[in-house]
N, C-alpha and C positions, 0 to 999 in steps of 0.2 A: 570234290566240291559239291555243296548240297542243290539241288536244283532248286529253280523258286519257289517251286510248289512245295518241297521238303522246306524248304526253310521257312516259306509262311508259317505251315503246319507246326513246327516246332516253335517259331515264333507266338502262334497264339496260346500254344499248350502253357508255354512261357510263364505268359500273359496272365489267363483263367489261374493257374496254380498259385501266381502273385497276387493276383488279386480276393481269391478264395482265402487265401492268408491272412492279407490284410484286413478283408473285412468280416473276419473272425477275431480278430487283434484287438476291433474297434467296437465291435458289438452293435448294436446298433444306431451306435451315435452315428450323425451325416456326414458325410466328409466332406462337404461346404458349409459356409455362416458357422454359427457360435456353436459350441460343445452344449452338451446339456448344464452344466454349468455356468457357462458364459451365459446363456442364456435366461438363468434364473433372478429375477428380479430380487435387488439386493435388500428390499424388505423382508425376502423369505430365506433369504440363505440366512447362517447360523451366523451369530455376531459374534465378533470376538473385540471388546475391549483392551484397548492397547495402550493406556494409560496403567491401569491397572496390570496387568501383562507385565509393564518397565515399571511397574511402581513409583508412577509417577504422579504425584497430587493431582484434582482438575480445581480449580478454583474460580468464585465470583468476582466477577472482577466492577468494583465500586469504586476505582481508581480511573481509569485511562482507557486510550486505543495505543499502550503504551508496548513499542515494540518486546520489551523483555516481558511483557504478561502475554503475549503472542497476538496482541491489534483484537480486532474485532471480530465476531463471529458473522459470518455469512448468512445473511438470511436465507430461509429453505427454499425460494426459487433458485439464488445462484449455488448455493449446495447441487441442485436437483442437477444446473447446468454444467458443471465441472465435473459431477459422476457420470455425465452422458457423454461429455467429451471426451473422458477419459477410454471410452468402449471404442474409439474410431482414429485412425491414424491420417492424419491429410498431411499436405504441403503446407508446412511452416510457413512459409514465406508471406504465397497465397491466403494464408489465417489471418496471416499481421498486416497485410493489406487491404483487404475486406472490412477486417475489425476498426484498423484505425479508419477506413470512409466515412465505418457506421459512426463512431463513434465521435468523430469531427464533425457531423452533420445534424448528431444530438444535442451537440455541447457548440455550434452556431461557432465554431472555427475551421479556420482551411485544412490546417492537417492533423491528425495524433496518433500517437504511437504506445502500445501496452509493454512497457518495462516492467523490471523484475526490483518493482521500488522504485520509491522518490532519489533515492541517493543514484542508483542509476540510471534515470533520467538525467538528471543534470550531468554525469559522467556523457550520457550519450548527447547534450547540450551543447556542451563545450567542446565537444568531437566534432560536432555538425559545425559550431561555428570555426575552429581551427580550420579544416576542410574548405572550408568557404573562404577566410582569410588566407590561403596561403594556396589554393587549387592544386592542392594535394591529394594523395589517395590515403583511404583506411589506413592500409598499411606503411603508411611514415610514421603513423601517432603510435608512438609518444616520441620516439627513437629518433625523430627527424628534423621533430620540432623545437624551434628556438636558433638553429645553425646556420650559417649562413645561405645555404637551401632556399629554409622556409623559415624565416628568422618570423615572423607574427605568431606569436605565443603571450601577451600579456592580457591580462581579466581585472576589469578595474572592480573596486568593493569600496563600500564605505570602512572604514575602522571597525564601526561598529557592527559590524554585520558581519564579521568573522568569524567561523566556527567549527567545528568539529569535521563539518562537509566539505572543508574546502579540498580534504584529501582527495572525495570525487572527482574533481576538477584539475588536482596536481596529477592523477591517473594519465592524464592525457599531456602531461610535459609541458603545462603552462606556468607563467609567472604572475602572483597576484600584486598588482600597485594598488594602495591603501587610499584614500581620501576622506577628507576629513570634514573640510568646509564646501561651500557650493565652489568659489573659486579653485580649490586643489582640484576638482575634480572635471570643472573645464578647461585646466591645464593641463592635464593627467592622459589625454587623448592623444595616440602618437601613430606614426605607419604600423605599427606593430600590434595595435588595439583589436581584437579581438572579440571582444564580449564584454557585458559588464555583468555581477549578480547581484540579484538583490534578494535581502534576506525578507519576505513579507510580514513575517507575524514579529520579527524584534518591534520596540518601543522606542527603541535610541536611533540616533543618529540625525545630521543638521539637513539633508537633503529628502526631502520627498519623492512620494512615487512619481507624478507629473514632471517635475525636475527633472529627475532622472532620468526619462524618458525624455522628453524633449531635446535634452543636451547631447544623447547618446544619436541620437537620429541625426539630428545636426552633422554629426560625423559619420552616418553611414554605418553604426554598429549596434547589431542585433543585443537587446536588452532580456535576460532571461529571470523569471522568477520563482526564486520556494515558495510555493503556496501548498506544502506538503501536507501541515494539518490544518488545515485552514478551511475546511468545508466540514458543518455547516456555518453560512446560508447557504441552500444550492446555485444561487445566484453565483457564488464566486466561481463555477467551474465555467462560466463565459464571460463574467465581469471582466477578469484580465485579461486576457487576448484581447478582449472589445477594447479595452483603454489601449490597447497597441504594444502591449509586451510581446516582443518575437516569438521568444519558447515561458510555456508555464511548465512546471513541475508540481504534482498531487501523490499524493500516497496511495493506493488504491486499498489498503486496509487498516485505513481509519475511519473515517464518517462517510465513505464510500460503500463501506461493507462489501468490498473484493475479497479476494483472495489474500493474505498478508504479504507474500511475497511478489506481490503487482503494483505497479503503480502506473499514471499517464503522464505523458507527454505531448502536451498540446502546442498549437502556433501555427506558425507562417508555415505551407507546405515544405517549402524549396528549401528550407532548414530541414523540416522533419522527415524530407526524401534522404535526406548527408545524415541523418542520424540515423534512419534503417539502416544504410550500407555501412555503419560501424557495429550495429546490432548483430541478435547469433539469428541466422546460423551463416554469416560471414565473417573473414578471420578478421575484423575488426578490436576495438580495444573492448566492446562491446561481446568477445565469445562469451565471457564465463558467464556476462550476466544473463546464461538461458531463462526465459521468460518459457514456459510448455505450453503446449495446446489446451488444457486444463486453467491456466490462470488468464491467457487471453480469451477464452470466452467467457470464464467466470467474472473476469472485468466486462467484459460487453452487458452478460446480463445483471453486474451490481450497478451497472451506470443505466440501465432501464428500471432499474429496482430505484434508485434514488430518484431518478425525475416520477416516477407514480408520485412518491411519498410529497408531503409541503411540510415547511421549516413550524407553522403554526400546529402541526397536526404533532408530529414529533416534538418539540418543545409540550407540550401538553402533556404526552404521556409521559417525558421524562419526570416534569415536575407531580405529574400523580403519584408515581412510584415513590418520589420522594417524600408525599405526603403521609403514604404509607408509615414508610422509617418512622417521619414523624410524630405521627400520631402513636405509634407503639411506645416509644419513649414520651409522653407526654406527663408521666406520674415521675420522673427522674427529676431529684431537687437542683433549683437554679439553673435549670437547660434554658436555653435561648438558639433562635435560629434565622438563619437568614439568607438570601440565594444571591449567590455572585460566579457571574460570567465571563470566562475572559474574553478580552477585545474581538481578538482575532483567531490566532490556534485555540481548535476546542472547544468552539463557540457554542457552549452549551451549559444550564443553569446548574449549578452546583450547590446541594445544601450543605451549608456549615452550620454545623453543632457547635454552642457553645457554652458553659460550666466551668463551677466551681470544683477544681480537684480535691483542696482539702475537705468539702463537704461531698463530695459524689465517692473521693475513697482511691480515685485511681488516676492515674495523669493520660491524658490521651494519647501519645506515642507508645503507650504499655496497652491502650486499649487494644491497638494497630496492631502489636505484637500479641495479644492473644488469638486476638480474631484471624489472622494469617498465620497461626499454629492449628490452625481446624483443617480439617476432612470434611469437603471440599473445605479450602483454603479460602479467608475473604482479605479482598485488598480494598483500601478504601484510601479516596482521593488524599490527607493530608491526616497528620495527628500534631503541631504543634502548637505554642501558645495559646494552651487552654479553647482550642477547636480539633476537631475532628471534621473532616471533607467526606460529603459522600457524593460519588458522580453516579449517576442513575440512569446513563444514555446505554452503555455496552450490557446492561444486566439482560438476562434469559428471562420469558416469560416466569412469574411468581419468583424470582431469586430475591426479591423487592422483599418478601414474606420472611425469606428463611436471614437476609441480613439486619429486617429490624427486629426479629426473632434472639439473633446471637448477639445484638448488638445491644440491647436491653437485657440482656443474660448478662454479659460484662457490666454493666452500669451497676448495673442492680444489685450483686452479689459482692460488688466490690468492698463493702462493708458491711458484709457479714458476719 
């Protein structure tokens, strides 16, 4: 047996030899904090495009914050805040709790929460209020609900307000009851009522938002609404909470300028506490839709990025840009023009072109198709019935240049 003395000895010889190894292995990088690459600030390291890479078009986008053109681009503070996010590892949980304080105490409501999208918001909606309806855990939804257990699973909607999302909401093992008139829908309230949704930006339907709201209160049941694309005015991200809608739902990468894959979830705390505990990282219905530490703060700082901005200052540059287009085409025969806004999704001035095909040479859904056959690629709001849509809010500084550039290039040549 070695005495202690010998085996210190050979302990530290050990020791020295491993570590003279080591730090010959590593050279003289530190062996704490960031490598010398980590550490190099990402304006100086070598860029590698990755568009080009996968051979992938980039294009202007004079269309939409429309998911399949990939929403909005981020303005370069929240870029700057999601590349700095990304260098540092915390507590999930502790992020999504923080962020929703800050972000309830900007936007003048009790609680919210950074989802991964408007669609899963409302996913985590209808989980918070199942949960609440039936004082059940995470883990019964979807599987549990509707059975004699926890039989409260129906969501009331108007008709008209049906739509593609409602899948969100059947995620979680609910039943949708329809109504039509104000009376079906004060009938329509039963022990089993749950929720009601409303779709904010549709134009149809016989009951309104106060209506709605009031009858649903009556009964003790949390009112949730899509208000996805619906800002701007920045005004609408506290208007509805304020009017007493339980849970709101926002996009965070459309007029928000998030992240695309984020959106909020605003309301009454006591909901959006039942909505974290279905969110990741617990085994909720809410795992897959991981939200990272990357798009919760990139939302914190697109939602400090939008309150700077006012609805006058941005409406203004949109419609300069547009002036631009305009003014380039101004020598094109029989053009006319004119800005129209939708109500609510979107809210924002859109010039429409207008012309004579058989004297300009070319019809404007062919325009559409050329101009979205370019390197960069342009997409532009509408091409039918003799108009052409340009929306001018999503475009990159000077893109304004190169779309009335190509867009007067098509006009022009088209009868050649």
């Amino acid at each position: 047996m070695l005495t202690s003395s010998l085996a210190s000895s050979v302990s530290r010889r050990r020791f020295l030899r491993w570590s003279q190894a080591a730090m010959a292995a590593v050279g003289a990088a530190p062996l704490f904090g960031r490598s010398a690459e980590a550490a190099t600030p990402a304006s100086a390291a070598a860029s590698v495009d990755y568009y080009e890479k996968l051979n992938v078009r980039k294009l202007i986008n004079a269309r939409g914050t429309f998911t399949g053109l990939t929403a909005a681009v981020m303005p370069p503070q929240v870029q700057r805040a999601v590349a700095e996010a990304a260098l540092h590892p915390v507590h999930l949980e502790e992020l999504q709790t923080n962020a929703g304080a800050y972000i309830a105490k900007k936007l003048r409501c009790e609680g919210a929460m950074v989802t991964c999208g408007a669609s899963a918001a409302l996913s985590l909606a209808t989980a918070a209020c199942i949960q609440s309806a039936n004082n059940c855990l995470p883990m019964n939804i979807p599987q549990d609900i509707g059975t004699a257990k926890f039989p409260k699973n129906e969501v009331i909607v108007q008709k008209s307000h049906r739509y593609e999302y409602d899948h969100a909401m059947f995620l979680c093992g609910i039943k949708i009851v329809e109504v039509t008139t104000l009376e079906d829908y004060k009938r329509a309230f039963t022990p089993n009522t749950v929720m009601t949704n409303f779709f904010n930006s549709t134009r149809s339907g016989q009951i309104d938002q106060q209506q709605w709201l009031e009858i649903a209160h009556q009964h003790n049941v949390p009112c949730h609404l899509d208000a996805a694309a619906d800002m701007p005015p920045i005004e609408n991200l506290w208007k509805y909470t304020g009017m007493g809608f339980d849970l709101v739902a926002f996009s965070g990468g459309k007029g928000i300028r998030g992240p695309q894959n984020a959106g909020l979830l605003l309301g009454k705390k006591s909901l959006i506490d039942l909505a974290a505990q279905n969110n990741n990282p617990h085994m909720g219905v809410g795992r897959g839709m991981k939200v990272a530490k990357e798009q919760i703060v990139g939302m914190v700082a697109a939602v400090d990025w939008i309150l700077e901005q006012t609805d006058e200052g941005m409406e203004h540059e949109y419609i300069r840009r547009a002036n631009v287009v305009l003014h380039a085409l101004k020598d094109i025969p029989t053009i006319q023009s004119t800005f129209f806004t939708e109500p609510i999704a979107n809210h924002v001035p859109i010039l429409m072109l207008t012309y004579d095909p058989a004297v300009v040479g070319i019809k404007p859904e062919d325009v559409l198709t050329k101009l979205r056959a370019l390197n960069p690629s342009i997409e532009l709001a509408s091409g039918r019935d003799n108009t052409i849509g340009v929306s001018t809010w999503m475009l990159q500084p000077g893109e304004e240049l190169i779309v009335a550039r190509e867009l007067h290039k098509v006009l022009r040549s088209a009868k050649a």
